[in-house]
C-alpha positions, 0 to 999 in steps of 0.5 A: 271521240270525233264529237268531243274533239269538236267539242274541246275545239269550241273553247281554243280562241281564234284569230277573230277572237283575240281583238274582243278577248284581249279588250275583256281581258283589259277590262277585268283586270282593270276591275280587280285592280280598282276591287282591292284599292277601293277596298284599301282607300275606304277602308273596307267599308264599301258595301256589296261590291266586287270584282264581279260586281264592278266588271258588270257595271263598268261592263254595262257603262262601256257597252251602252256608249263605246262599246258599240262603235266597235262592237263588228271588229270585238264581238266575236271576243267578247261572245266567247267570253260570255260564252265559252269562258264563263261555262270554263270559269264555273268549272273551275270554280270546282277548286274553291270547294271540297265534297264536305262543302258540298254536302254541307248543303246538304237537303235544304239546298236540294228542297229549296231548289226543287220548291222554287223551281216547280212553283216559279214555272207554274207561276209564270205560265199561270200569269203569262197565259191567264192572267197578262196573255202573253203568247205561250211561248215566250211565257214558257221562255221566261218561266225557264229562265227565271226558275232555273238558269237565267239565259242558258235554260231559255236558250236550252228550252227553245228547241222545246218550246219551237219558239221564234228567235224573236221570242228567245230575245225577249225571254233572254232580255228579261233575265238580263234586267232583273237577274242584273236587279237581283245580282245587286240587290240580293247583297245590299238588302243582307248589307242593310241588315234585312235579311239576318232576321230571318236568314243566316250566312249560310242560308241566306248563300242558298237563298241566293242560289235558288233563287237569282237567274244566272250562276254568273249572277249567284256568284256576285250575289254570293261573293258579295257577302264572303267567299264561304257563302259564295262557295254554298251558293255556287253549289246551291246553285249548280244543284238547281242548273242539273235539274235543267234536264229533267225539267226539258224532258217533262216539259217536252212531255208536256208538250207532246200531244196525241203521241202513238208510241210512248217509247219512241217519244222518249227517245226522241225528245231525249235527244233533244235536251242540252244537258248542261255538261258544264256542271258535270264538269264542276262535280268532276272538279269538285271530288277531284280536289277532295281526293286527290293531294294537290301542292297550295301554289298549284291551287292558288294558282287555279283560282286566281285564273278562275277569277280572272275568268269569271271577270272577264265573262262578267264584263263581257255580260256587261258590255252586251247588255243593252238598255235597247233590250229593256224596250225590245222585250215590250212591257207585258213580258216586262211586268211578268218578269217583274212580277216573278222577280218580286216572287224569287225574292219574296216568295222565294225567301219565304219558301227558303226560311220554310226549309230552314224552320224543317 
């Protein structure tokens, strides 16, 4: 009980808080206000773009020039944003959808996930260790980040792997690049008409979802088209966050050598993997708002906060989002980041027109 006190505390905002939540707050209603006039003065025909989208790059423009003039009196704000707030706007993200939506996904969800994630990780750490000799650590790092969760599976992995803190930056700086590459090019390739041959809405939402880094990115990426494909690759995508778990225990397993007792072993490395509790949450959510009545106005206003929320924790992304990481992460790390971002968007859409064919 004491643990979940502790826990519900982590998200109540403090005094050192306000200054950087309250200049987040700014941004992201800035950005959902200059969404639907740009929306207005062209008409509809600006392609691609969001309120998710814009707080980003704004988000990014303002942290590589003003932002870090004032980045000791505003990060403690904008850390919480792209932290505590992004895991609580996920969790209400569970009012936009119903458990039909959710099964609507149904196998081809569930498959791609599982074929995507197992041939991302084996791939990383063939090219990482074999072919680019990467060290092994931050070759798993990557390998995390990219096959399930972007940042928060690095950061997961790290007691794991017993990598260095340096390493994790790297790791991290890595999803960021080309998670950010994929959040914007995911919509303007469907936009461009590439994807329809082979990829319906519907498929194409659990493309996205099984294949971007972060589940903030999955959200841009999927909302950018409709909000029904956003809603199949949010859900898509939390299928693939709750495989984190599973994956650290096998991974820690994999790790483990010359252990005398297998059942200690377990146990400890089970305690050492961070389920991601938030997902759980979203489910909650999710079948809560299936069977329980709920009045319009009460769920129209959850998911106006819900996007307000997930602006804010994008423009938080984007102001800490650096182009000093790009240089920080050196270029072999670069160029398998690369490499298995060509791989989520190639080989992964190959994997996933595989399924739909099934």
């Amino acid at each position: 009980m004491h643990a979940f006190a502790q826990s519900v505390s982590h998200y109540v905002p403090n005094n050192r808080h306000l200054s950087g939540l309250l200049v987040v707050l700014i941004g992201s209603l800035f950005c959902l206000w200059l969404n639907i006039s740009l929306d207005t003065w062209s008409q509809g025909r600006v392609v691609g773009l969001s309120s998710l989208t814009l707080a980003i790059i704004l988000g990014m423009v303002f942290g590589n020039t003003l932002y870090p003039n004032y980045a000791d009196q505003l990060q403690a704000g904008v850390g919480f944003a792209k932290g505590q707030i992004l895991r609580l706007s996920i969790m209400l993200y569970g009012f936009k959808l119903t458990l039909t939506q959710v099964t609507s996904v149904g196998m081809p969800a569930i498959m791609s996930d599982a074929l995507v994630l197992t041939s991302t990780f084996l791939i990383t750490y063939w090219l990482g260790t074999k072919w680019l000799k990467v060290d092994k650590q931050t070759t798993l790092l990557i390998g995390s980040g990219a096959s399930i969760c972007g940042a928060a599976a690095v950061i997961a992995a790290e007691p794991v792997v017993k990598a260095e803190a340096h390493k994790v930056t790297i790791a991290v700086a890595t999803v960021v690049v080309f998670g950010t590459m994929a959040m914007l090019l995911y919509p303007f390739l469907y936009h461009l008409g590439w994807l329809q041959p082979w990829l319906n809405a519907q498929q194409y939402g659990i493309y996205t979802g099984s294949t971007v880094h972060e589940v903030a990115q999955v959200v841009v990426a999927g909302n950018a088209i409709n909000g029904s494909v956003g809603d199949t690759a949010v859900v898509t995508k939390m299928i693939r966050v709750m495989m984190l778990a599973p994956f650290l225990l096998i991974l820690s397993f994999a790790l483990t050598k010359g252990a005398t007792d297998e059942k200690q072993t377990l146990l400890t490395r089970a305690k050492q993997v961070k389920v991601p509790w938030f997902a759980f949450i979203f489910i909650i959510i999710v079948l809560l708002h299936t069977w329980v009545p709920m009045s319009e106005d009460f769920e129209q206003t959850m998911v106006l906060i819900d996007d307000v929320l997930l602006t804010m924790a994008m423009f938080a992304l984007g102001l800490t989002t650096h182009m000093s990481a790009i240089k920080q992460a050196g270029i072999k790390p670069l160029i398998l980041g690369a490499i298995m971002f060509g791989w989520l968007l190639v080989g992964g859409g190959l994997i996933n027109i595989g399924v739909s064919l099934m």
